[in-house]
TORVEXKE-253365 format. One record per residue (C-alpha): residue in three letters; x, y, z. Coordinates in Angstrom, 1 decimal. Example, Ala and Ser with C-alpha at 12.3 -4.5 7.8 and 13.67 -1.06 7.14 Angstrom:
<site tordren="ALA" X="12.3" Y="-4.5" Z="7.8"/>
<site tordren="SER" X="13.7" Y="-1.1" Z="7.1"/>
//
This chain:
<site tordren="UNK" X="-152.2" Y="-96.5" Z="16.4"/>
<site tordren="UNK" X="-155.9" Y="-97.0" Z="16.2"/>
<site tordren="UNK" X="-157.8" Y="-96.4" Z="13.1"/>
<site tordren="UNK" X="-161.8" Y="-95.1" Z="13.2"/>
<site tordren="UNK" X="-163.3" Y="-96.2" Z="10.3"/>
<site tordren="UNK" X="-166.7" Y="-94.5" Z="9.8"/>
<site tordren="UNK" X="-170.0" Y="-96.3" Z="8.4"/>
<site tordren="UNK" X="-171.1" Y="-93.2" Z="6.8"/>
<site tordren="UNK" X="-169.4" Y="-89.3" Z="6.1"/>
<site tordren="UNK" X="-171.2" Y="-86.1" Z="5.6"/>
<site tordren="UNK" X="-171.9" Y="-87.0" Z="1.5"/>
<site tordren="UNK" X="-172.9" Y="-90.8" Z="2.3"/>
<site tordren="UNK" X="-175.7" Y="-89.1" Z="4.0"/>
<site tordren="UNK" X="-176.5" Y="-85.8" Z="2.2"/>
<site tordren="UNK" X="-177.2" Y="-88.1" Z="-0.3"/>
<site tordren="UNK" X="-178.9" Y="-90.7" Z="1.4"/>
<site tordren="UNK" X="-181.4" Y="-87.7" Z="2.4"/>
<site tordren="UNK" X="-181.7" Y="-86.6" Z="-1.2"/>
<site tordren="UNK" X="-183.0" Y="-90.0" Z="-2.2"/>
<site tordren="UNK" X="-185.0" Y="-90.1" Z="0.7"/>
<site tordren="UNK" X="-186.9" Y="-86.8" Z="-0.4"/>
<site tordren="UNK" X="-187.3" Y="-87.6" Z="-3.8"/>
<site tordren="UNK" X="-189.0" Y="-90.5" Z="-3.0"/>
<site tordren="UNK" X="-191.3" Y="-88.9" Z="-0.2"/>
<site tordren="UNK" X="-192.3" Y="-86.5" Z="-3.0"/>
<site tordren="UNK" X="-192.7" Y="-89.2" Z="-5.8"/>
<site tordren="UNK" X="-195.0" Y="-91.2" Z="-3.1"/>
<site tordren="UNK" X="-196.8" Y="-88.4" Z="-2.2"/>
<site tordren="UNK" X="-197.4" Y="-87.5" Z="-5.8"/>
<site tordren="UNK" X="-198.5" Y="-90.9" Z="-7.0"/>
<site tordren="UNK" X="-200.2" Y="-91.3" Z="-3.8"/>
<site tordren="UNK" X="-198.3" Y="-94.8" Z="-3.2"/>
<site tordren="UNK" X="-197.5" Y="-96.2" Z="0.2"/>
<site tordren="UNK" X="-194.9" Y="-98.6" Z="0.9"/>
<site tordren="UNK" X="-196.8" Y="-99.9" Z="3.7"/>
<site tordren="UNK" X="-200.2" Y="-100.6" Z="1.4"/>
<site tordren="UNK" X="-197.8" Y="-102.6" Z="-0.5"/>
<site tordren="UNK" X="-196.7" Y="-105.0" Z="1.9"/>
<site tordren="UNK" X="-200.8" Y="-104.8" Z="2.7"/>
<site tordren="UNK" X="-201.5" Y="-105.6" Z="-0.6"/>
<site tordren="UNK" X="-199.0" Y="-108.3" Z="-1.6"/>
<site tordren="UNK" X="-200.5" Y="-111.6" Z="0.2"/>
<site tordren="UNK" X="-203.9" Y="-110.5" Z="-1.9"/>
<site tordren="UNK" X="-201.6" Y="-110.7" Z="-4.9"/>
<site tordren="UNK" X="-199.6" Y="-113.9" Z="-4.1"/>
<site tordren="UNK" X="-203.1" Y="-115.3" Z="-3.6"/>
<site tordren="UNK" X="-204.5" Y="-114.1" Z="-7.0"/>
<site tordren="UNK" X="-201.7" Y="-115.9" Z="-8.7"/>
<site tordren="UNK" X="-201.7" Y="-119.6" Z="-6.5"/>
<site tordren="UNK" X="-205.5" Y="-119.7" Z="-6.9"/>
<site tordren="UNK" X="-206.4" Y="-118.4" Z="-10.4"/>
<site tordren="UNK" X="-203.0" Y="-118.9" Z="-12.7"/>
<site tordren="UNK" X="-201.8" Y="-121.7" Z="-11.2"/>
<site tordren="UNK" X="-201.9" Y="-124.5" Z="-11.8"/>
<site tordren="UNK" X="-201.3" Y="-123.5" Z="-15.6"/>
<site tordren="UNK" X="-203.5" Y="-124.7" Z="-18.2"/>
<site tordren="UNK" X="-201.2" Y="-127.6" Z="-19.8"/>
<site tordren="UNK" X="-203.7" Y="-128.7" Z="-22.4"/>
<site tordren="UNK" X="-203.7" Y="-125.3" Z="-23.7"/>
<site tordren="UNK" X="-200.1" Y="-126.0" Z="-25.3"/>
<site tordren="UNK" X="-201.3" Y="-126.9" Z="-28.9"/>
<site tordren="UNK" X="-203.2" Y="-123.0" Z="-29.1"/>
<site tordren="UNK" X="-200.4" Y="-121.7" Z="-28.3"/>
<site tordren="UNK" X="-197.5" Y="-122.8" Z="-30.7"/>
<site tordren="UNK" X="-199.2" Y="-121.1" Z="-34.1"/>
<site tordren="UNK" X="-199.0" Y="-117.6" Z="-32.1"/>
<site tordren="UNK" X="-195.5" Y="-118.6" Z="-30.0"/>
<site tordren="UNK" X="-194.2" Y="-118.9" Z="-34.0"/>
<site tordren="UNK" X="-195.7" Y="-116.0" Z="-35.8"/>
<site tordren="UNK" X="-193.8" Y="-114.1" Z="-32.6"/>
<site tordren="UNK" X="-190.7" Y="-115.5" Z="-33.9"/>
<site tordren="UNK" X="-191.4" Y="-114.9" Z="-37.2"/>
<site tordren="UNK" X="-192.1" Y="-111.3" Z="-36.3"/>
<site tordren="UNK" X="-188.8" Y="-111.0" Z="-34.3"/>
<site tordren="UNK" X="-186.3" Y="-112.2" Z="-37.3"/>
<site tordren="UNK" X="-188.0" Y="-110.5" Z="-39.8"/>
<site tordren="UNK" X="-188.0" Y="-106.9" Z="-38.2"/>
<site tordren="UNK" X="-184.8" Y="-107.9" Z="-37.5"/>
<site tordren="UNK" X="-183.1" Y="-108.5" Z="-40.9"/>
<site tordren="UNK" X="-185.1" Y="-105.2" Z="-42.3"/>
<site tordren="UNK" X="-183.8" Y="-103.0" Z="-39.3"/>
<site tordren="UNK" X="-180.0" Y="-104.1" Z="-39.3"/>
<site tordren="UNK" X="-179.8" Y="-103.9" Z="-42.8"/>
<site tordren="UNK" X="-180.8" Y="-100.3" Z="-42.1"/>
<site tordren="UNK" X="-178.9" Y="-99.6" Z="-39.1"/>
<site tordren="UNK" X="-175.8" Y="-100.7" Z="-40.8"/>
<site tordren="UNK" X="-175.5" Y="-97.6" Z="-43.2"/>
<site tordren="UNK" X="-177.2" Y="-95.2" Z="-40.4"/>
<site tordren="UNK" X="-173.8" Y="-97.0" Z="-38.6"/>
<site tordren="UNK" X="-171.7" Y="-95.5" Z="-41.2"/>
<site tordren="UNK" X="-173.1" Y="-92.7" Z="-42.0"/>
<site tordren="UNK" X="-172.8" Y="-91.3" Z="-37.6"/>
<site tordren="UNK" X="-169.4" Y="-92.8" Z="-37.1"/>
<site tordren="UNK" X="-166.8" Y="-89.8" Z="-37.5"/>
<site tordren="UNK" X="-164.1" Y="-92.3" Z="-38.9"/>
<site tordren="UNK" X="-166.3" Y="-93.3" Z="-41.7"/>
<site tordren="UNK" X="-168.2" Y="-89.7" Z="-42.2"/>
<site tordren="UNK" X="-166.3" Y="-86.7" Z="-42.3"/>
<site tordren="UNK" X="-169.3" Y="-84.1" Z="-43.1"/>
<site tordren="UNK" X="-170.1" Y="-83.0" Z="-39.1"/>
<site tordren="UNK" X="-173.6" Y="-82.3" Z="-40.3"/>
<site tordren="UNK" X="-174.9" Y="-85.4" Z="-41.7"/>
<site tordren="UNK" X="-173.5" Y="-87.4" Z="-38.7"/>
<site tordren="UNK" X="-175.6" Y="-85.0" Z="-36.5"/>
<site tordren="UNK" X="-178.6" Y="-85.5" Z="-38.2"/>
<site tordren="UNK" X="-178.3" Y="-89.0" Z="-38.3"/>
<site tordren="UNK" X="-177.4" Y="-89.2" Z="-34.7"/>
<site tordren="UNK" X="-180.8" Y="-87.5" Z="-33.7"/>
<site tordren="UNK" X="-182.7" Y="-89.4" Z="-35.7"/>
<site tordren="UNK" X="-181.4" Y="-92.3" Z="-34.1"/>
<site tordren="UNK" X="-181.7" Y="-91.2" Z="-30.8"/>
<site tordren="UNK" X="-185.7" Y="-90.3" Z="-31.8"/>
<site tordren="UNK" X="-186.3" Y="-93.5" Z="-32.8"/>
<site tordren="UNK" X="-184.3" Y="-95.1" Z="-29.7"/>
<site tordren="UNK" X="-186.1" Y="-92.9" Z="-27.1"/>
<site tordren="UNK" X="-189.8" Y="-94.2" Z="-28.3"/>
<site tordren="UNK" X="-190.6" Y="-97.8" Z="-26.4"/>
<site tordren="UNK" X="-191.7" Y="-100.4" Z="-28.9"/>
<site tordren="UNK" X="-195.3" Y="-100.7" Z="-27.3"/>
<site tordren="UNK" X="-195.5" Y="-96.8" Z="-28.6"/>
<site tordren="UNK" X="-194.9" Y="-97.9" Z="-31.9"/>
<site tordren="UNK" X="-197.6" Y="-100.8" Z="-32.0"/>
<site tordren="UNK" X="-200.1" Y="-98.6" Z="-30.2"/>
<site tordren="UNK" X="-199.3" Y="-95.7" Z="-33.5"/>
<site tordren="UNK" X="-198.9" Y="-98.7" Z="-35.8"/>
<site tordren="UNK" X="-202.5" Y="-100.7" Z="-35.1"/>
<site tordren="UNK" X="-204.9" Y="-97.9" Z="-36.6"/>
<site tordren="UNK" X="-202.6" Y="-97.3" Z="-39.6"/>
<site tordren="UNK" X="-202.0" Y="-101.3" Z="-40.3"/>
<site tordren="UNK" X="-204.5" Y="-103.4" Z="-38.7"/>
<site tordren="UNK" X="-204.2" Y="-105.9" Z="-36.1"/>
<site tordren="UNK" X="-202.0" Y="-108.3" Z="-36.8"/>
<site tordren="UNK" X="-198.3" Y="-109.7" Z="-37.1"/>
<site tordren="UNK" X="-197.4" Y="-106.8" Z="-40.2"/>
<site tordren="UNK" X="-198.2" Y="-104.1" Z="-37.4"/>
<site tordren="UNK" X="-195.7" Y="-105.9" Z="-35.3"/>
<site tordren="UNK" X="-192.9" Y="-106.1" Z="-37.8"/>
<site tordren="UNK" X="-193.3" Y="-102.6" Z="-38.9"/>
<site tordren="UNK" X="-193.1" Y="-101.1" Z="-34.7"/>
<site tordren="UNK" X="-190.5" Y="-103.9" Z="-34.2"/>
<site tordren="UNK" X="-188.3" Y="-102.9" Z="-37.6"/>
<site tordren="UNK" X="-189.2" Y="-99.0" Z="-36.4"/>
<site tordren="UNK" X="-188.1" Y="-99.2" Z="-32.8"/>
<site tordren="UNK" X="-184.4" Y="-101.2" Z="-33.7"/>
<site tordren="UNK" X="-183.6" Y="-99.0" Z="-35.7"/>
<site tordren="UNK" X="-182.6" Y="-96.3" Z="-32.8"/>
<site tordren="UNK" X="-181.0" Y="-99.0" Z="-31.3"/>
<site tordren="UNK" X="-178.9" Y="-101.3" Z="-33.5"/>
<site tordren="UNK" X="-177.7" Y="-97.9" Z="-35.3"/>
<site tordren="UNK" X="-175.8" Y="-96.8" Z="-31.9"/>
<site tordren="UNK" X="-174.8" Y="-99.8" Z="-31.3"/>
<site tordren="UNK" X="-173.0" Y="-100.1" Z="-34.7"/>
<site tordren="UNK" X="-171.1" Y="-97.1" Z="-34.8"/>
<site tordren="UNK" X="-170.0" Y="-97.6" Z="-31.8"/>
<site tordren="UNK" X="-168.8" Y="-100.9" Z="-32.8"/>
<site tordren="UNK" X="-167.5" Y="-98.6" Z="-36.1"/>
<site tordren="UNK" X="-166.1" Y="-96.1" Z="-33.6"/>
<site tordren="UNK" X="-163.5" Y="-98.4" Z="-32.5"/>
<site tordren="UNK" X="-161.9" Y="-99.5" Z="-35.9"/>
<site tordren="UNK" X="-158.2" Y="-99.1" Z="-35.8"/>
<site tordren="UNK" X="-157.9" Y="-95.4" Z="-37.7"/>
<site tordren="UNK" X="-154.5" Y="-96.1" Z="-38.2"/>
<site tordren="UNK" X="-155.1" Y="-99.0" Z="-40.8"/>
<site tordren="UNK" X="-157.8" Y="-96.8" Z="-42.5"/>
<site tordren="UNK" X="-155.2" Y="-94.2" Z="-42.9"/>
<site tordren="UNK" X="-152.9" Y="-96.6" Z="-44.8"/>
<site tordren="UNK" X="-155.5" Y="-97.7" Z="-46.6"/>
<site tordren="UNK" X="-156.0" Y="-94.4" Z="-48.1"/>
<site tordren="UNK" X="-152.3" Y="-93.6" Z="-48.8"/>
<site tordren="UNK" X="-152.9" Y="-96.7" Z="-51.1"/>
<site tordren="UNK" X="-154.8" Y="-94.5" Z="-53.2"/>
<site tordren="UNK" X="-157.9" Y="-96.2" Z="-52.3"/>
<site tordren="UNK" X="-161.0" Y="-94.4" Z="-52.0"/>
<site tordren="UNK" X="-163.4" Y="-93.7" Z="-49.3"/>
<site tordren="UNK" X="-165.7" Y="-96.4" Z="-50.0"/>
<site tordren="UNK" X="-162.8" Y="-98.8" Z="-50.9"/>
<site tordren="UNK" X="-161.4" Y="-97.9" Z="-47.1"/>
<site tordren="UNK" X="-164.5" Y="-98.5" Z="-45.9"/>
<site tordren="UNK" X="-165.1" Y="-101.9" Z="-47.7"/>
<site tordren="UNK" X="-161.5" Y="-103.0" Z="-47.0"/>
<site tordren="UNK" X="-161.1" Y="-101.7" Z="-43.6"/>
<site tordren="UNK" X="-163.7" Y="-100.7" Z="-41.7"/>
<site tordren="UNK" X="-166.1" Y="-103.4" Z="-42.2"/>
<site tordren="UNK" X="-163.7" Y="-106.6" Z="-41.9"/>
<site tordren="UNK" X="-162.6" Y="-104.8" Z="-38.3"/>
<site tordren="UNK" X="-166.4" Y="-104.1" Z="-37.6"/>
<site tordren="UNK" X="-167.8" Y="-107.3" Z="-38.4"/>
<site tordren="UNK" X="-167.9" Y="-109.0" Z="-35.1"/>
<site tordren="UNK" X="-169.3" Y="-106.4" Z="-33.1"/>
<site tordren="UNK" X="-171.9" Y="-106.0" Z="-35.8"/>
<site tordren="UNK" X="-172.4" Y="-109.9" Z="-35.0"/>
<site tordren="UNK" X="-172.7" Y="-109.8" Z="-31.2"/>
<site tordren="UNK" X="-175.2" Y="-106.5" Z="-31.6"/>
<site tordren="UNK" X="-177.4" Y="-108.5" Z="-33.8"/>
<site tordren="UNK" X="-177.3" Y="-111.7" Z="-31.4"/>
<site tordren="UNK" X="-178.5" Y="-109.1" Z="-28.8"/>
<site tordren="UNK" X="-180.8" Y="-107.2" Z="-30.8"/>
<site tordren="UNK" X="-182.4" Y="-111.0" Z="-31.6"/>
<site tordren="UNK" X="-182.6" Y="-111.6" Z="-28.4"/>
<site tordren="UNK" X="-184.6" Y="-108.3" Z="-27.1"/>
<site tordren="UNK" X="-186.9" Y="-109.0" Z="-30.3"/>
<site tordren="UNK" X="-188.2" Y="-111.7" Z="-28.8"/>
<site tordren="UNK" X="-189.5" Y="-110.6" Z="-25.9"/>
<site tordren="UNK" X="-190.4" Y="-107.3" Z="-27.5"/>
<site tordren="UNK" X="-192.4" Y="-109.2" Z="-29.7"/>
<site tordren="UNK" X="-194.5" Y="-111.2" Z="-27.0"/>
<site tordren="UNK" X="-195.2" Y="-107.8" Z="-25.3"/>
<site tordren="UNK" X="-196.3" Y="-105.9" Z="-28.5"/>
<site tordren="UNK" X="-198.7" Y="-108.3" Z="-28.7"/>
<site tordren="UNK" X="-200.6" Y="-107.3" Z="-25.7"/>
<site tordren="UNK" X="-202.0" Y="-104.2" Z="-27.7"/>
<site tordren="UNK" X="-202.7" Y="-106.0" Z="-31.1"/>
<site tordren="UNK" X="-199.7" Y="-106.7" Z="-32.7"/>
<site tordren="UNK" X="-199.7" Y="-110.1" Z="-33.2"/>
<site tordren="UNK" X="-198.3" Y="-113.1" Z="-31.4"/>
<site tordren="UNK" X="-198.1" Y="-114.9" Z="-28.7"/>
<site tordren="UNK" X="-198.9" Y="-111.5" Z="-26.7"/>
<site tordren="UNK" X="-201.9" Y="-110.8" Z="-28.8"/>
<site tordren="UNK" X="-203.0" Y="-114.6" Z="-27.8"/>
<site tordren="UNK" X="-202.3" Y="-113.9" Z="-23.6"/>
<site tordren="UNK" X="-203.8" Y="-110.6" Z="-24.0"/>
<site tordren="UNK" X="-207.2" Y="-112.6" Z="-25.0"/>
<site tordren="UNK" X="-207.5" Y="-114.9" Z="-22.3"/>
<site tordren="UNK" X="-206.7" Y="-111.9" Z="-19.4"/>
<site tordren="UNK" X="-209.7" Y="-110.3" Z="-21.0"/>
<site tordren="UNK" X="-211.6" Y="-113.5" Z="-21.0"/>
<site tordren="UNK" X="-210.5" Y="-114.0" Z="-17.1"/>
<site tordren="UNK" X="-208.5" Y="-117.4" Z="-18.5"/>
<site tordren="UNK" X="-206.1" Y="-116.8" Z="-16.3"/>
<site tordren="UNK" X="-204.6" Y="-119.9" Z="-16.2"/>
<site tordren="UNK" X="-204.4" Y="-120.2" Z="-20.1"/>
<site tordren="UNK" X="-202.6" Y="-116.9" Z="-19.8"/>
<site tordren="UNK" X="-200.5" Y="-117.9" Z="-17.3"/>
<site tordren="UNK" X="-199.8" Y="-121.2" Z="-19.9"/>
<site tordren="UNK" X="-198.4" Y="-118.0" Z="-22.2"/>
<site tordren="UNK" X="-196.6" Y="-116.2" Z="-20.0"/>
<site tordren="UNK" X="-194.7" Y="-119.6" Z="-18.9"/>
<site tordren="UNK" X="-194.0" Y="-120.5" Z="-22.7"/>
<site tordren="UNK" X="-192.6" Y="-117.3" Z="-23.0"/>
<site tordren="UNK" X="-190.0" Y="-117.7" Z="-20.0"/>
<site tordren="UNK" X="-188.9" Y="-121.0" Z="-21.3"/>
<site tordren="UNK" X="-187.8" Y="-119.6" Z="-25.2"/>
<site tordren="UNK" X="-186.2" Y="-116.0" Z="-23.6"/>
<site tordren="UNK" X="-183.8" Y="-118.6" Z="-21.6"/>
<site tordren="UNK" X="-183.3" Y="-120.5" Z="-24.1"/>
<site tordren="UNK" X="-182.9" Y="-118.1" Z="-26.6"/>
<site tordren="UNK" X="-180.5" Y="-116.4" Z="-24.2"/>
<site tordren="UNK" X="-178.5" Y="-119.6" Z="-23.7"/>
<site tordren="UNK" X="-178.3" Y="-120.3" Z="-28.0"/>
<site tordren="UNK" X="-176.9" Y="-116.8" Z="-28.3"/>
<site tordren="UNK" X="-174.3" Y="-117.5" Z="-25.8"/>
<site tordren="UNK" X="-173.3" Y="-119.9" Z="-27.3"/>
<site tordren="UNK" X="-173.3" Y="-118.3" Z="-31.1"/>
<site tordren="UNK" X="-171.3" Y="-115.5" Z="-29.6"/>
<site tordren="UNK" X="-168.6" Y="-118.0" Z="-28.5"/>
<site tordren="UNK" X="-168.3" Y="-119.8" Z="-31.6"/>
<site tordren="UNK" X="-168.8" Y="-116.8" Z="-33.7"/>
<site tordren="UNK" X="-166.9" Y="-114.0" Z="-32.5"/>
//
């Protein structure tokens, strides 16, 4: 018996045409051309061989004093916006709050927070603060916040309830259930969030920069206005290097760790 086996059926390509006129409409509304692209791209490749490269090497030294106060910026909105996010955690995770209410409002606060990009925050931040690295911690510490709270109770979400419950028949009380139980069980989720809320701080950090937040982006966003391309570029490679290896040191935390 002889099998047919079709490349595409009748919803392969309804939906294939779908995408096909959403993205005729998006083109046609941002007046982009696929084509003009391709056009475009050699002028592009050419723009980056003859003006950044090669990079500016002796432009290392200027760069580590901002490449640090980026860092600095990173772990310090860090440790303000977990310790936050850790009783926001509690407070939207049904196991640990039973009041419907308060979970909800904490929930949409969260989800407010989440749903505003970082560079939003810096660009509301600078005429209240100034330019400079405090402007950055405060849209850095702002913007977790949305984050690292759903991330935690989710983490909190997946406690075992049954433990919690014999916790309580104890006679212990809510906060005891929660210090006994919920946290001990939560802990290394809590961990691997924070490695990975470390990690997106970094490169948060560089880009805040760009629009007077401080750093290393703050630095790269100088020299592009000064046509330095190729001390920019020096930025933009420094800042490669430390999101790889940042990305290969939490790795390796998350083994040893967790």
């Amino acid at each position: 018996m002889k099998y047919t086996v079709k490349m595409f059926n009748k919803n392969d390509i309804f939906t294939l045409g779908i995408i096909s006129i959403i993205y005729l409409f998006i083109a046609y509304r941002l007046d982009f051309s696929f084509l003009s692209f391709l056009v475009e791209l050699p002028s592009a490749v050419s723009f980056i061989t003859e003006e950044m490269l090669p990079v500016n090497w002796k432009s290392y030294n200027n760069y580590m004093t901002p490449l640090l106060d980026s860092f600095c910026v990173a772990i310090v909105s860090l440790i303000f916006s977990s310790a936050i996010s850790f009783f926001l955690g509690f407070l939207c995770s049904e196991k640990t709050m039973h009041f419907k209410p308060i979970r909800n409002f904490v929930k949409s606060f969260a989800t407010v927070l989440r749903n505003i990009p970082n560079i939003i925050w810096a660009l509301m931040f600078v005429p209240a603060f100034g330019v400079g690295i405090t402007t950055g911690i405060i849209a850095l510490t702002v913007g977790n916040i949305g984050d690292m709270t759903r991330f935690y109770y989710e983490t909190i979400d997946e406690v075992d309830l049954e433990l919690l419950s014999s916790l309580k028949a104890t006679g212990m009380s809510h906060l005891q259930v929660i210090r006994f139980g919920a946290i001990p069980q939560a802990i290394p989720g809590f961990i691997s969030w924070t490695i990975y809320s470390l990690e997106s701080n970094i490169r948060s950090s560089a880009v805040i920069g760009l629009v007077g937040a401080g750093g290393i982006g703050m630095y790269i966003s100088n020299n592009l206005s000064l046509m330095k391309y190729n001390t920019a570029a020096m930025g933009i490679l420094l800042i490669v290097v430390c999101a790889i290896v940042t990305e290969i040191i939490s790795n390796i935390l998350r083994k040893r760790i967790i």
